[in-house]
C-alpha positions in Angstrom: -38.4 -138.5 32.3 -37.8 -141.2 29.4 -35.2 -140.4 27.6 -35.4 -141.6 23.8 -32.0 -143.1 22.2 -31.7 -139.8 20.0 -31.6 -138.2 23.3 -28.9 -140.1 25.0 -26.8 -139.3 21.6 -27.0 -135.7 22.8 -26.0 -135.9 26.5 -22.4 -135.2 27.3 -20.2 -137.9 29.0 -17.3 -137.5 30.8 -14.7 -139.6 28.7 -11.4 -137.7 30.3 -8.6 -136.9 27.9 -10.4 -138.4 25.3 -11.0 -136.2 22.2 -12.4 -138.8 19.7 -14.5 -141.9 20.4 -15.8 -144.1 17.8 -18.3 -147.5 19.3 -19.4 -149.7 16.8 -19.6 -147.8 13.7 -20.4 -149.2 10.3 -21.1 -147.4 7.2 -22.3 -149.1 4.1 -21.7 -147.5 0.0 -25.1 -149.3 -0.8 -24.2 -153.1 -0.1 -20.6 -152.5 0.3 -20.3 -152.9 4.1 -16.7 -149.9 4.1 -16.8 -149.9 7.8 -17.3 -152.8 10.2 -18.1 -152.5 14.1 -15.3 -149.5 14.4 -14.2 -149.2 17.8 -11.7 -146.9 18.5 -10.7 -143.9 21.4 -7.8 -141.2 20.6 -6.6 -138.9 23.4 -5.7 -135.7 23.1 -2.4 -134.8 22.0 -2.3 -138.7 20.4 -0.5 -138.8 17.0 -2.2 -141.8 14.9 -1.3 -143.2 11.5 -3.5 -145.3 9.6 -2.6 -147.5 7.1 -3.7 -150.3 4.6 -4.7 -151.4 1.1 -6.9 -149.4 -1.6 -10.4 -149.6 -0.2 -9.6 -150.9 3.4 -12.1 -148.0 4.8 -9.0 -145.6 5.8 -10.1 -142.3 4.1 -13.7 -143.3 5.0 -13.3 -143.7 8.4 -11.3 -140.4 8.8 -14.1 -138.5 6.6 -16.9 -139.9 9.0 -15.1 -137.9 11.3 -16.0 -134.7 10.0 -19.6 -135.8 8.9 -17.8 -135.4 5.2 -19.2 -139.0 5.4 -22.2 -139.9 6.8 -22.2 -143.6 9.5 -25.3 -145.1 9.6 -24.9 -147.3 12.7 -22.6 -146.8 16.1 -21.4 -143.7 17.8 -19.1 -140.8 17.3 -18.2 -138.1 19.8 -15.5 -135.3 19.1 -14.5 -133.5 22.1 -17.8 -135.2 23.8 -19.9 -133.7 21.3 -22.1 -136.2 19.6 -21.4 -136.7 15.6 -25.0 -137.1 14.9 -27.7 -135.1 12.5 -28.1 -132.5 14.5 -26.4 -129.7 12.6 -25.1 -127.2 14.9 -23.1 -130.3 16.8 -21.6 -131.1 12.8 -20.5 -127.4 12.9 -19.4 -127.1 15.8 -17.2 -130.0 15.6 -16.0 -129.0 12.1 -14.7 -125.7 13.7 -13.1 -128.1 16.1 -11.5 -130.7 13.3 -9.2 -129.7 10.7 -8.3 -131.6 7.3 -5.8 -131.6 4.7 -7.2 -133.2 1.5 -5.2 -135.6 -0.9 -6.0 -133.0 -3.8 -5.4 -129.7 -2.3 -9.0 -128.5 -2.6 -7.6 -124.3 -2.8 -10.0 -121.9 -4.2 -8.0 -120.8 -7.6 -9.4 -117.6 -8.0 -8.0 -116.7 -4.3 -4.5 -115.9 -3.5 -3.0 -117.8 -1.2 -3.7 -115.0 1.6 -6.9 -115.0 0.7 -7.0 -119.0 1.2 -6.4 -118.6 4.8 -8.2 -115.7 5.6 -11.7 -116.9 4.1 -13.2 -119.4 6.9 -11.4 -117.5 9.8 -13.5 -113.9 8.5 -17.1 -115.7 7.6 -17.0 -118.8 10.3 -15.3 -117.2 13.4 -16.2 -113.6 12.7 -12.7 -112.8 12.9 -11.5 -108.8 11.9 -9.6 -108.6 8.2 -6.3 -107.8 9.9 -6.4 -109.9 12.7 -7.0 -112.8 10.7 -4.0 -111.5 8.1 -2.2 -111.6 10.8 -3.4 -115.0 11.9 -2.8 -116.3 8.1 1.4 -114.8 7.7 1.9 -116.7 11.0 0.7 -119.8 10.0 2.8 -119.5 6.4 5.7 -118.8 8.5 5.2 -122.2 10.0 5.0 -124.2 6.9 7.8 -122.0 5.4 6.2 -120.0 2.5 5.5 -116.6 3.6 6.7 -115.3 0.9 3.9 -117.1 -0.9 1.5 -115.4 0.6 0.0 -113.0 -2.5 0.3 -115.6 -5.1 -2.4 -117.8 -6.7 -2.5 -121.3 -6.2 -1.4 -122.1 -9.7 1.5 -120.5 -9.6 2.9 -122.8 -6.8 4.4 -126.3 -6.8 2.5 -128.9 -5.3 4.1 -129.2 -2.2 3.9 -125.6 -1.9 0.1 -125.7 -2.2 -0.2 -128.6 0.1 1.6 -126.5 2.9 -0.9 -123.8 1.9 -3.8 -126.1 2.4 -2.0 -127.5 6.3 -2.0 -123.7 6.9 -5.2 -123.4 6.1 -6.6 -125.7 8.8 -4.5 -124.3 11.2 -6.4 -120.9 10.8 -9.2 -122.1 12.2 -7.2 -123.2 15.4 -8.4 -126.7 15.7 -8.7 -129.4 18.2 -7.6 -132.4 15.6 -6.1 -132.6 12.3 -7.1 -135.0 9.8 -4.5 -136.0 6.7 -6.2 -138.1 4.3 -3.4 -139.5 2.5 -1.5 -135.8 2.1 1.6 -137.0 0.2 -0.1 -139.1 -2.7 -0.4 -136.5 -5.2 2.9 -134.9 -5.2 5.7 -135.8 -6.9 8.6 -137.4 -4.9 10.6 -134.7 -4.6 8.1 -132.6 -2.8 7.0 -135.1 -0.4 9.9 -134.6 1.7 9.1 -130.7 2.5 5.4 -131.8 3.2 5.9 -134.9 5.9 8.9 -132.2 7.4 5.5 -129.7 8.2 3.9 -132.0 9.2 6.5 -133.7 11.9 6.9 -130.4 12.9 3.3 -129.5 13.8 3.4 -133.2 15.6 6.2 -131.7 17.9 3.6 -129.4 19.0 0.9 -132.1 20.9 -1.6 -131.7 18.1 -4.3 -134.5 18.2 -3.2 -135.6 14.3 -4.6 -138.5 12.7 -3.1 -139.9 9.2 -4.0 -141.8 6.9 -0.7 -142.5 4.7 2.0 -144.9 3.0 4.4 -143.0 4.7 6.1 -145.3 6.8 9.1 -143.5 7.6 6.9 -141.0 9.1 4.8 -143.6 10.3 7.9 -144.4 12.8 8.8 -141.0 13.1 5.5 -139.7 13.9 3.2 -142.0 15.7 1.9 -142.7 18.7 -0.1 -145.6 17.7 -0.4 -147.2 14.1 -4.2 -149.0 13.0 -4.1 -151.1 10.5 -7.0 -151.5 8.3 -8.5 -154.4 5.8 -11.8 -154.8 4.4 -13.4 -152.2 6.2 -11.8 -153.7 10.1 -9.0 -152.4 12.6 -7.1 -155.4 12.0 -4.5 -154.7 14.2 -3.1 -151.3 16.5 -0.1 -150.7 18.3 2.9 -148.9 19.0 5.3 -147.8 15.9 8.4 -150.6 17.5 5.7 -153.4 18.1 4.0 -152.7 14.5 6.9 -152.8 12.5 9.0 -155.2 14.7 6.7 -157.7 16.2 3.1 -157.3 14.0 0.7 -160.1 15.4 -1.8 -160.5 12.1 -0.8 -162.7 9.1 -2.5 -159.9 7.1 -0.2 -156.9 8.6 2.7 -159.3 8.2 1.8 -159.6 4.7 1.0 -155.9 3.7 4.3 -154.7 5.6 6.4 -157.4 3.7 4.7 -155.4 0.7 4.9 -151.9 1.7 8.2 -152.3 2.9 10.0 -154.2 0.3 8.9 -150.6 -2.1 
């Protein structure tokens, strides 16, 4: 039997320990080439951060990950499912991959309770009390139960970022995506955001990150990428990165960064 390329996309392969595996991917916004022969593996349990300038191709790359952006060239598999246009591999893998949102992204009309409970009830089928259940857990972990029957208006912004973490969590995922979490809150509330968020690392969640946060950067991380003009420029552990960065260009943007 000849087996077309589409078809080879939808074979399994047996890529052990890996979760998410990206071979030459490019995406282009017209002619704006955003992504450029992306090649990169995470295993599972890895904690990544992902850093660089405005319009590097961080948030991009992270979205492609959920088909929130669409690649046009190179592979993606999630948990050895091919990212591709067939739509029941796209949801599966979005009940596989959670994301938190620089903008919250809460429904306003639903209380906070009701957040949490929505996907968990229509996706997964899951009983009203079970999933309540599920939700107060989950609250507990990101320290607002008591949050729980208010609207998201009525909360600070760190407050409803924790929300929206929580929210993820509900639908037990495999990975957890952060595009750029922290950027919208004021600095107060940052703090009690990257503190959820290093705590749920301490529990071997596959997270990737895309953030200015380099304290948590070095907290965090397995493994830091650094991106420019759409290309890993450079990757490595947190020590080496900081310490001993190779690239003129990651030299340059930490001398930046770090100097703020």
């Amino acid at each position: 039997m000849v087996l077309l390329n589409s078809d080879l996309l939808d074979q399994p392969t047996d890529n052990t320990n890996k979760i998410i595996e990206m071979v030459g991917v490019h995406k282009w916004y017209g002619q704006f080439h955003v992504l450029k022969n992306i090649n990169l593996s995470i295993r599972k349990g890895e904690r990544i951060v992902i850093c660089g300038p405005s319009g590097s191709g961080k948030s991009t790359l992270i979205r492609c990950l959920n088909r929130l952006e669409e690649h046009q060239q190179g592979d993606i598999r999630i948990n050895n499912i091919p990212l591709n246009k067939n739509l029941k591999n796209i949801e599966k893998i979005r009940q596989d991959v959670g994301m938190v949102f620089q903008q919250f992204n809460l429904f306003p009309h639903l209380t906070v309770l009701e957040n949490l409970t929505l996907a968990p009830i229509w996706v997964k089928k899951m009983p009203k009390l079970e999933s309540e259940k599920m939700a107060f857990q989950y609250l507990e972990r990101v320290k607002i139960p008591e949050q729980a029957h208010k609207y998201p208006g009525q909360l600070s912004g760190g407050q409803q970022q924790r929300v929206a973490i929580a929210r993820a969590l509900c639908m037990n995922p495999k990975v957890m995506l952060f595009d750029e979490p922290t950027s919208a809150l004021d600095p107060e509330m940052i703090k009690e955001v990257l503190d959820v968020m290093i705590e749920l690392a301490k529990t071997g969640m596959t997270m990737i990150c895309v953030t200015h946060e380099m304290g948590f950067a070095r907290t965090v991380a397995d493994r830091i990428i650094f991106m420019d003009k759409g290309e890993i420029v450079e990757e490595n552990a947190p020590e080496i990165f900081f310490n001993h960065p190779k690239s003129e260009r990651t030299k340059q943007f930490l001398g930046q960064i770090l100097r703020h």
